[in-house]
N, C-alpha and C positions, 0 to 999 in steps of 0.2 A: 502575403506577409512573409517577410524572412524567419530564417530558424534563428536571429539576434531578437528580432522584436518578440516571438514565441515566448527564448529562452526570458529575457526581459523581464515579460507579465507573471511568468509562474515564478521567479524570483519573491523571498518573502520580504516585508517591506522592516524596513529597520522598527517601526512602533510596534511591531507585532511581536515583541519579543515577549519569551514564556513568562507568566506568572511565579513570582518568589513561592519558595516552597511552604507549605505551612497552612494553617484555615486562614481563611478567605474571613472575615469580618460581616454581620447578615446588615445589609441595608433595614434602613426605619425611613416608613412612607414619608417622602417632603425633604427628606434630610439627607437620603443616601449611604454613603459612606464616610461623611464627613465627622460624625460623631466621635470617630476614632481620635485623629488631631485635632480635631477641630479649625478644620481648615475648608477653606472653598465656599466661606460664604458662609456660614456654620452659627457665627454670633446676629447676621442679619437674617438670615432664614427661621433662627428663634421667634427674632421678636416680631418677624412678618405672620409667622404661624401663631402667635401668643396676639399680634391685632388681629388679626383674622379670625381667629376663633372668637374675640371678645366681639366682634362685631358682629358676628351672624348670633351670637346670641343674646345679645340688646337687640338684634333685626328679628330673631324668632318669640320675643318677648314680647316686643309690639305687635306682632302680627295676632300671639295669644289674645294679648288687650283687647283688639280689635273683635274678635271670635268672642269672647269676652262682651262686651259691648254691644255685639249682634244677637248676645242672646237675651241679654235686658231689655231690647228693643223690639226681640221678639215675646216677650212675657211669658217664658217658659215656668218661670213659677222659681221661687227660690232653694228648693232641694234640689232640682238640676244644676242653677248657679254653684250651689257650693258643693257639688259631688262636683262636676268641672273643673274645678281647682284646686280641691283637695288629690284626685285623681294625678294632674299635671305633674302636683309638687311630690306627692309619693313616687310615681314616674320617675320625676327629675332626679330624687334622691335618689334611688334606687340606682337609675343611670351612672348618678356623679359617681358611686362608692364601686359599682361594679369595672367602670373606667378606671377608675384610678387602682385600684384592686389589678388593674388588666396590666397596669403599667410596671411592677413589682414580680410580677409570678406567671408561669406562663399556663393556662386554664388546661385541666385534667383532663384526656380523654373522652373520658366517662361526666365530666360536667356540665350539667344542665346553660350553657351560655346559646345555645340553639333557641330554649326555651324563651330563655329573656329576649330574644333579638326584638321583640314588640312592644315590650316596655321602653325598650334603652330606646326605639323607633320614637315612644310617647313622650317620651323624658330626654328630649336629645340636649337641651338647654343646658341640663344638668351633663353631660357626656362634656360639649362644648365648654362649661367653664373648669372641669376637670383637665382637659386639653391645655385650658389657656393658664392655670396656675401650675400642670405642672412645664409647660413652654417657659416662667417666669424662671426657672432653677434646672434643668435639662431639656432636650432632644425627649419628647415620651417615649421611655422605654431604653433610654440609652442606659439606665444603670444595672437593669436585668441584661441586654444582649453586650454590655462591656466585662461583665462578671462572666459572666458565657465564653466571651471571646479569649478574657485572659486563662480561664481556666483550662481551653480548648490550644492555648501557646504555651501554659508549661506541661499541657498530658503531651504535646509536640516534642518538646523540647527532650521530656524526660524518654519515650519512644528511640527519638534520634540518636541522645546519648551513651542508650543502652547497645548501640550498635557497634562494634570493634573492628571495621572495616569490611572488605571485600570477603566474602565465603570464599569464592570460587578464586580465592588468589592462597586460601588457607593449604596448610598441609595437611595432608591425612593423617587421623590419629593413628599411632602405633598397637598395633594388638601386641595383648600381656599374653 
């Protein structure tokens, strides 16, 4: 290779140009960074994610039914049948409210969402139609990390402003 094709390759490419100064926007699973403008597919990535979640949980409902239906067939007796689905629907509540609850506030530290991971696991139905109502009116979670972002571009803004140019261009104070 010549020292033109060398110099060439390490040459930076014009798309690589730096990142605008300022925070950076946090991506939401599925959606990216589009939530910002709403741009790149933003209004069709809603409603694919708002059918998508309705249909896997019409799809995990039947398959209850079925579980459901394999245990009447099994004759387990009717206190298992209705712990079964008393069980499900507490689950499921439980899930939808903690979801939706997830989509508003961002969980503590210190808060027990470790603990539930096995309920919201029992109750995903309920997770999934939380998903899918709130897909019908935002991105989940776009109105907590858009509140975040704007807040994080005027503590920028106000940082930037407080600046009066170059120090190292300033003159030295005069001692009294």
């Amino acid at each position: 290779m010549s020292d033109n094709d060398q110099r060439d390759q390490s040459r930076p490419t014009p798309s690589a140009a730096p990142a605008a100064p300022g925070p950076e926007p946090e991506p939401i699973k599925f959606f990216g960074t589009t939530w910002v403008e709403h741009d790149g597919g933003y209004a069709l990535r809603r409603v694919g994610m708002a059918a998508g979640s309705l249909v896997t949980a019409v799809a995990a409902a039947f398959l209850l039914r079925m579980a459901y239906e394999g245990l009447q067939i099994g004759d387990v007796g009717p206190f298992l049948s209705i712990s079964v689905v008393v069980l499900f629907a507490i689950a499921s509540s439980i899930a939808f409210a903690k979801t939706w609850e997830s989509f508003g506030t961002r969980p503590r530290p210190s808060s027990d969402e470790g603990a539930l991971k096995g309920l919201k696991a029992i109750g995903f139905i309920g997770s999934l139609i939380a998903y899918f109502l709130r897909c019908l009116v935002e991105a989940p979670g776009e109105k907590l990390r858009r509140a975040e972002y704007e807040r994080a571009k005027v503590e920028f803004a106000r940082r930037r402003g407080a600046r009066t140019g170059n120090p190292a261009a300033r003159r030295p104070k005069r001692k009294r």
